[in-house]
N, C-alpha and C positions, 0 to 999 in steps of 0.2 A: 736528699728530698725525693731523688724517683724511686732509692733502695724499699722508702718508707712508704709512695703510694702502690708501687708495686707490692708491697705486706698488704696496705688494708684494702688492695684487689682481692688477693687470695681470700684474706677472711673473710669479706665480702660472699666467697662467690661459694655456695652451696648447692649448686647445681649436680646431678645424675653424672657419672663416670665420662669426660670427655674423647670421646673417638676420633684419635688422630691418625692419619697418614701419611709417614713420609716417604719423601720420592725423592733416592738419590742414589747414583750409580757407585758414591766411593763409601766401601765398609765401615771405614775409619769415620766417616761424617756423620752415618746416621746412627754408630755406634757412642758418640759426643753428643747429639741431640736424644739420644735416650738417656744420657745420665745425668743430663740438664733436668730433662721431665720429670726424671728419679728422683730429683734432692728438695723437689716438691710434694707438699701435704693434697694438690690436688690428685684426684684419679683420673687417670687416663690408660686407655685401651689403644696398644700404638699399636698399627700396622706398617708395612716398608713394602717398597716399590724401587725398582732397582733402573724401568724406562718409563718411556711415554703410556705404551704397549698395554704395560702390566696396568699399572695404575689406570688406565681407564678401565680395564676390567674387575680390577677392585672397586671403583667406583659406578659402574653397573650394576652391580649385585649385592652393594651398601652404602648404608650413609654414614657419611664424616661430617662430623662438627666442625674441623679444622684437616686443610692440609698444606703440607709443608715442602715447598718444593725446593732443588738444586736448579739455579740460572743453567748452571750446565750439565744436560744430563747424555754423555757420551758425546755423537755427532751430532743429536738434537739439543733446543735450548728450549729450557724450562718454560718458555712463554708459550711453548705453542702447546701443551697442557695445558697452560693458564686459557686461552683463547677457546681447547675445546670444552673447557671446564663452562664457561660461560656462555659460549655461544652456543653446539654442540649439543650438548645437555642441558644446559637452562639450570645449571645446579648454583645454589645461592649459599653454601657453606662459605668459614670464612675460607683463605688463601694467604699465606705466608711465604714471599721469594725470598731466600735467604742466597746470598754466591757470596763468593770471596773477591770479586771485583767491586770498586769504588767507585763505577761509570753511572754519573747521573742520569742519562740519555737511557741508561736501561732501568733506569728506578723509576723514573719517569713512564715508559713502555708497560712495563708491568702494572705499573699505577693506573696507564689508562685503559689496561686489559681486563682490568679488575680485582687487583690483587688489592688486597686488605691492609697487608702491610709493607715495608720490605726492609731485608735484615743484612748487615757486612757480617760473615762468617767470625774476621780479625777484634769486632767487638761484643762480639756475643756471648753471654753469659746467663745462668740459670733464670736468676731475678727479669732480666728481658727480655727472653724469651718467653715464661709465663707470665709476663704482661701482653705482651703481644697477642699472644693464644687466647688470655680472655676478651682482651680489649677487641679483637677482632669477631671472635665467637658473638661478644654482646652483640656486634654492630653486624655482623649479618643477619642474626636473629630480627634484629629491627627492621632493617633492610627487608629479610624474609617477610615481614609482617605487613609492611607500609605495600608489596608486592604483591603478597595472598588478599588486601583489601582494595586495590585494582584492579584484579584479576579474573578473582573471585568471589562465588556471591556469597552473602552473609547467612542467607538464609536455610540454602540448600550446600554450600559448598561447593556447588558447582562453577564450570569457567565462570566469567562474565563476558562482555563484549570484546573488551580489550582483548585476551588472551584468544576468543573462539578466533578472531579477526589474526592474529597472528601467525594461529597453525593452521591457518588457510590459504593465506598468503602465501607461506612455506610450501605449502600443497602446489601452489600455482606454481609458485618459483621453479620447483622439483618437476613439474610436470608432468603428478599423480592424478590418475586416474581417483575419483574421490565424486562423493554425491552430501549437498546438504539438506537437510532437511529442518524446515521450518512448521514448527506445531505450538497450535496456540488449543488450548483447552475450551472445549463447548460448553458451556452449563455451569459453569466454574461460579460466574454472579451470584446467584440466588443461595451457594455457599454462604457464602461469604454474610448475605443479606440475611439469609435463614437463620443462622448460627454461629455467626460470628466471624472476625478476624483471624482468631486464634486458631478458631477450625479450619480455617482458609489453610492457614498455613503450615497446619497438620498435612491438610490435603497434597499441598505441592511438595513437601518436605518424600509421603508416603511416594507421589506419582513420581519423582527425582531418585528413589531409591530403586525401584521398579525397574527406570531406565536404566541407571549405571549398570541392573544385572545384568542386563541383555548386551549391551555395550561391550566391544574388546578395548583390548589394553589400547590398541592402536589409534582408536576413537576420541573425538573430542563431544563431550554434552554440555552440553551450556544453555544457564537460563540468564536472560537478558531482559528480565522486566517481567513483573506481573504474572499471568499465566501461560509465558511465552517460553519456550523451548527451544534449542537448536542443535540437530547433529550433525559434526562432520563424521563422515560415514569414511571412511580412506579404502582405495581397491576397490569400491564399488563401482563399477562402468555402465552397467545396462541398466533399465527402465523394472528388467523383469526381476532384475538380482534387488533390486531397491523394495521395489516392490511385496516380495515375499518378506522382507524383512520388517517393512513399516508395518504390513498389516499383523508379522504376532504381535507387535510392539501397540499396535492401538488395542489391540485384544488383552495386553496386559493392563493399558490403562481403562480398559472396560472393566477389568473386575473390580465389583465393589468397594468400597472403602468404609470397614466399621467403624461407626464413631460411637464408643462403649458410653460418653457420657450424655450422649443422648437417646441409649440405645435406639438407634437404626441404623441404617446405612446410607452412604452416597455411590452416586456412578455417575461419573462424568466422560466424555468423551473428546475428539480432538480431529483438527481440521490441519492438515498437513502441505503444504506447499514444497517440492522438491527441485531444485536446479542441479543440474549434475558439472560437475567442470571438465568442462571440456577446451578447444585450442583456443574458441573466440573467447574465452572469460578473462577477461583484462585484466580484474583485480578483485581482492577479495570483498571490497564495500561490493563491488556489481554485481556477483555472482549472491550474496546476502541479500541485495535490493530484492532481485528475481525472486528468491524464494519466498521473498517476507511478502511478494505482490503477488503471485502465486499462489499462498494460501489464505489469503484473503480471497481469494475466485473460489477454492476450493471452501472456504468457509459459506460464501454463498449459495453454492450447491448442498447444503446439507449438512448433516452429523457424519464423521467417519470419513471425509471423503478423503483420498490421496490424489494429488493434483501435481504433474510435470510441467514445469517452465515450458514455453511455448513461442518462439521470436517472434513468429507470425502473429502471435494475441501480443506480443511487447510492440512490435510496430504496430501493430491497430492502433493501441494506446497511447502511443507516442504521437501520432499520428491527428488520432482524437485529440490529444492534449494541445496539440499546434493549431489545429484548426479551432480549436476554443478560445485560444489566445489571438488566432486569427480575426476572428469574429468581435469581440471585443474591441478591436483596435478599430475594425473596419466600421463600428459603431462609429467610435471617435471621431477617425477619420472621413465620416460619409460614403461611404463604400457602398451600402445599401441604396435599394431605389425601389418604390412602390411603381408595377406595372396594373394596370387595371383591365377589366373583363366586363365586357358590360350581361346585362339580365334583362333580360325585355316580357313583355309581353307579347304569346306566340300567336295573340290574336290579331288587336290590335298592332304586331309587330311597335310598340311606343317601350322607349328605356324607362322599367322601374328599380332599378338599382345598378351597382358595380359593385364588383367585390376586389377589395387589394391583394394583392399576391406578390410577397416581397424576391427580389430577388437581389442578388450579389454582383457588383461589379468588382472582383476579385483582380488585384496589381499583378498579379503572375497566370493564373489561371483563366481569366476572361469571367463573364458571364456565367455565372450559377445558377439551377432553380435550386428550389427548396430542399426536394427528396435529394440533393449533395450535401446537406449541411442540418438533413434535419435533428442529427446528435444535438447541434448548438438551439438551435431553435426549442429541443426538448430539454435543453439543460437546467438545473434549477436556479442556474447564475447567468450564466448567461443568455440563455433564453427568454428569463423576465426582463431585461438589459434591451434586447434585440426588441421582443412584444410590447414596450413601454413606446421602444422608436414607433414602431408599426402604428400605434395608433394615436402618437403626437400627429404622424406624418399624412395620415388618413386624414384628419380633421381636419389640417391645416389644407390639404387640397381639396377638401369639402367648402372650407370657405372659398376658396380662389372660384371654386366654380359658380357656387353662388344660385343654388339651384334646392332651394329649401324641400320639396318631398322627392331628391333625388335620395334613395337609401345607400349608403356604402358598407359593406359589411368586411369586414375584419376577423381573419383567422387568430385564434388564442390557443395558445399550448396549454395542456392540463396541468404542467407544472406552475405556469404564469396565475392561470385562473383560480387555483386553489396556495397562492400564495397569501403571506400577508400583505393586507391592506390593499387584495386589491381594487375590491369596488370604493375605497377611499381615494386612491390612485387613480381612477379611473375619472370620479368625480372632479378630481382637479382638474383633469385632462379638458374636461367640460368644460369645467368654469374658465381655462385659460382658450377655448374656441366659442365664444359667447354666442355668434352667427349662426354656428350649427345646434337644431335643435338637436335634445338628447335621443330623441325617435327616429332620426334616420343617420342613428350609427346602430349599426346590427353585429355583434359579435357571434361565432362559428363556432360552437365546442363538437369536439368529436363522441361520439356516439361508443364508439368503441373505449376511450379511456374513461370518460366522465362519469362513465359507471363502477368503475374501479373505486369510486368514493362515492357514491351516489348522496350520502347525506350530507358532506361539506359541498359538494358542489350544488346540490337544491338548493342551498342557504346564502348561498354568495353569487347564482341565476335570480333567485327572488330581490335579492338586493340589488342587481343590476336592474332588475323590472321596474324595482322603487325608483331607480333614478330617470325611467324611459327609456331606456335603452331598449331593444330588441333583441333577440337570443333565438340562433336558428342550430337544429341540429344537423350535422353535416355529417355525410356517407353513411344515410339514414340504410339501415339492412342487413351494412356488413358488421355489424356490433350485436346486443344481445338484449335491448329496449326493450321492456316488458310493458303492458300498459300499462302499470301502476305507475312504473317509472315514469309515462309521459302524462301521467296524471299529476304526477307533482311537480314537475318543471313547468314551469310558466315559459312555453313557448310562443315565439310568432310563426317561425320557420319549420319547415322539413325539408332539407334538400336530397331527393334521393340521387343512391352514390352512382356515379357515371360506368359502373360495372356492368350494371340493370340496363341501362338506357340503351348500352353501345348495341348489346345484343337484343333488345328490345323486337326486332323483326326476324328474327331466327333461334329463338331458343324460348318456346310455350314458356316455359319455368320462371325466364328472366320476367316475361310477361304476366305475366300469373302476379308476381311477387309486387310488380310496379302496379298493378291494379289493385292490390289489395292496401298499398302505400296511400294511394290515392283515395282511397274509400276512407282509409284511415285518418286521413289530414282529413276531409271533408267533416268527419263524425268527431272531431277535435278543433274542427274551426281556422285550421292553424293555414298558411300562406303557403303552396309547395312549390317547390323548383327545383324544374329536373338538371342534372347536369352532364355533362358531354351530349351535348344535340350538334351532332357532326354532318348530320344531311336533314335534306329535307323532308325524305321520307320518316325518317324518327320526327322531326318537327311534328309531323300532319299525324304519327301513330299517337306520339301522346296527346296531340288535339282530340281524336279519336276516342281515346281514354278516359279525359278528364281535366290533364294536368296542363295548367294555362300559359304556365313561367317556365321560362329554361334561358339557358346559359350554354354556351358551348364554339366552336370551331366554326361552326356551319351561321353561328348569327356573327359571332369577330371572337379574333384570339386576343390574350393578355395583351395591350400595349401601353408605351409610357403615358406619365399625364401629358406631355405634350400634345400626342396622337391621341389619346381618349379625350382630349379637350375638342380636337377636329369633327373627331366622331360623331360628340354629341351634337355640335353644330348644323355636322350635316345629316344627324335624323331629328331634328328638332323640328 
């Protein structure tokens, strides 16, 4: 029965001349596996290795389909060819141990080293030995294949994740000096959009052959998705040597790319992110993470840019990241606490307003103001999170005080304001403070962002108008408000910004500028207040001036509602 599947192996197998190598130090042995191979109708191209030595330098500088080793070769044991064979070289041909010993313990070894098959010298004969040969030739061929489609991509051929991540790790282990480099293609979309798929992937196929020129043998290039890119660069140490080298390398993929069935062309370009490995890179996921975050920064910055890992911008970020998560939680857990400011009139000296001003009762850090945390405050998640508190918590102290044309005004992030839903958000806010009328909540948008949008934000000020609300602009001067601009906002407020004021008696310019503020609000109708009025001489200059309302150090500093409840008490 096996004489017979070993035949319709052989005729079976019509494959190209098989390249074998044996490796064995006694004449006589590998004189007896050539005449085995001989009395077969397959072809084979046999080569012979007499140590460890040789045969890896035959295996260096060719490929074998199969090779065929002696357990014992002199003072060395076969295994530890097999070991370098796999580990070593990474080479995926089959492996035949054949020895004259009957020791399961080394069948077993060699089995789990890698070997393909393993043979007793005392039964071997022509018919089983080329079964062996083929049966193992097939199954590393598969083996080969199930590996090149984990490996490697489909598309370009090149590594993939798995493999770039492994001769990196190797890099670390070794503790090679080496740089990776992460590049992701600019303009690549509209490819794809304009003309297709197919030309997409003409594109990466074209930008993938480009690199491998420039790349040595030593180098690993790998694409891992999409129009994403990675090189391990090996030997490269400095910033400067990297450097001269991305930039032919983006110059190559700045040349054109003809696309003859459309006649014209493409030119895309590419944003590079680089970490170099150095002692701190733990591992090769971390050293990847960097790069891949890295060139994202450098993606922001422009077309073409080359961008070095930076720890100082990795703790920034890390840094940012805790304290957003920070913030979030302190939501949860009430951390936050509205301090209040009051706004008088500087005539009258009578309270017509407070403005809230949140601060942080931070579990490790103590007391926060704002300008510590205003990343969160600006965040597009968390900050609307934080801004929803700010002006539940506003209202809710607006009814406790119970003081219907007292105004409170409330600071809004430009990310919160120009979110969704927020004057819908807002409205609810209302309807669950039913005591507070909608006219003496006043929200704060800054001067300086709000015109970064200027048409979403007219359109979602006019809607807060609808609902009564008030809308003051704040750190009126230092931003770039054209009148048009204050022509279409439906404002009540201008608060000019405390920069103007402080210098208000020593610096014409500062003065100059808060007159002409004030002239401004008047020929607009609009309600102004100054802020930081830290003496009394600014009190009595802006009396002087114009301007009626202020706020500042010199009438009282931010304090909680407990204290601003006293306050009012005692200027009622």
């Amino acid at each position: 029965m096996e004489a017979q599947f070993a035949t319709d192996l052989l005729e079976a197998y019509e494959g190209p001349a098989l390249r074998l190598l044996i490796v064995d130090d006694d004449d006589v042995d590998r004189e007896r596996l050539r005449r085995m191979l001989s009395k077969s109708d397959i072809k084979t191209h046999v080569s012979e290795a007499v140590s460890v030595e040789e045969s890896l330098a035959y295996l260096s500088n060719n490929e074998f389909d199969c090779v065929i080793i002696d357990y014992r070769l002199g003072l060395t044991s076969g295994l530890t060819l097999l070991d370098n064979i796999r580990t070593s070289m990474h080479n995926h041909c089959a492996v035949i141990m054949v020895t004259g010993l009957g020791d399961e313990e080394v069948a077993a070894e060699a089995m789990r080293l890698g070997a393909s098959d393993y043979l007793l010298k005392s039964q071997l004969q022509s018919n089983k030995l080329i079964h062996a040969i083929i049966n193992s030739v097939h199954r590393a061929e598969l083996e080969k294949k199930l590996h090149n489609m984990a490996h490697y991509d489909n598309l370009t051929g090149l590594a993939s994740r798995p493999l770039l991540l492994e001769n990196l790790q190797q890099v670390v282990k070794n503790n090679e000096p080496a740089a990776v480099a992460f590049l992701d293609l600019d303009n690549f979309k509209p490819v794809n959009d304009n003309y297709g798929h197919d030309t997409g992937d003409y594109v990466l196929v074209t930008i993938a052959d480009r690199l491998k020129k420039l790349l040595r043998k030593e180098d690993t290039l790998s694409r891992i998705g999409g129009d994403e890119f990675v090189l391990l660069l090996k030997g490269i140490a400095s910033k400067k040597e990297c450097n001269l080298f991305l930039n032919r390398l983006i110059s190559l993929i700045n040349t054109p790319i003809e696309l003859t069935e459309f006649e014209c062309q493409v030119q895309v370009s590419a944003s590079i992110g680089v970490a170099l490995v150095t002692d701190d890179s733990l591992d090769a996921d971390t050293i990847l993470r960097r790069a891949d975050q890295t060139m994202y920064q450098a993606k922001n910055s422009g077309n073409n840019k080359i961008l070095f890992f930076d720890p100082h911008e990795e703790k920034r970020q890390y840094d940012r990241r805790t304290m957003l998560q920070a913030a979030e939680r302190g939501v949860e857990l009430n951390e936050f606490e509205l301090y209040y400011q009051p706004q008088i009139d500087m005539v009258e000296h009578s309270l017509i307003g407070v403005e809230a001003l949140i601060r942080w009762n931070h579990p490790t850090l103590g007391l926060l103001y704002p300008q510590t945390f205003t990343e969160a405050l600006e965040h597009p998640n968390t900050g609307i999170l934080i801004g929803e508190w700010v002006l539940k918590e506003a209202l809710k102290q607006h009814s406790t005080w119970n003081l219907p044309d007292l105004v409170i005004s409330v600071n809004i992030a430009p990310a919160h304001l120009l979110s969704n839903n927020f004057v819908q958000r807002l409205a609810l806010l209302l309807e669950q403070a039913p005591t507070v009328k909608p006219q003496a909540l006043e929200i704060e948008i800054l001067e300086t962002v709000s015109i970064s949008d200027i048409q979403n934000a007219v359109e979602v000020v006019k809607a807060c108008s609808k609902l009564g609300v008030h809308v003051a602009l704040d750190d009126f001067g230092t931003g770039y408000a054209s009148l048009s601009y204050l022509k279409q906002l439906p404002l009540n407020t201008l608060k000019i910004d405390k920069s103007f004021v402080q210098n208000l008696l020593t610096n014409p310019e500062d003065r100059s500028i808060v007159i002409c503020i004030v002239a401004l609000s008047q020929a607009f109708n609009y309600k102004l207040i100054a802020e930081g009025v830290e003496s009394q001489e600014i009190e009595q200059a802006l009396l002087e001036i114009g301007c009626q309302f202020g706020q500042g150090y010199f009438i009282a500093r931010p304090m909680p509602a407990e204290k601003m409840t006293l306050w009012i008490e005692a200027h009622d």
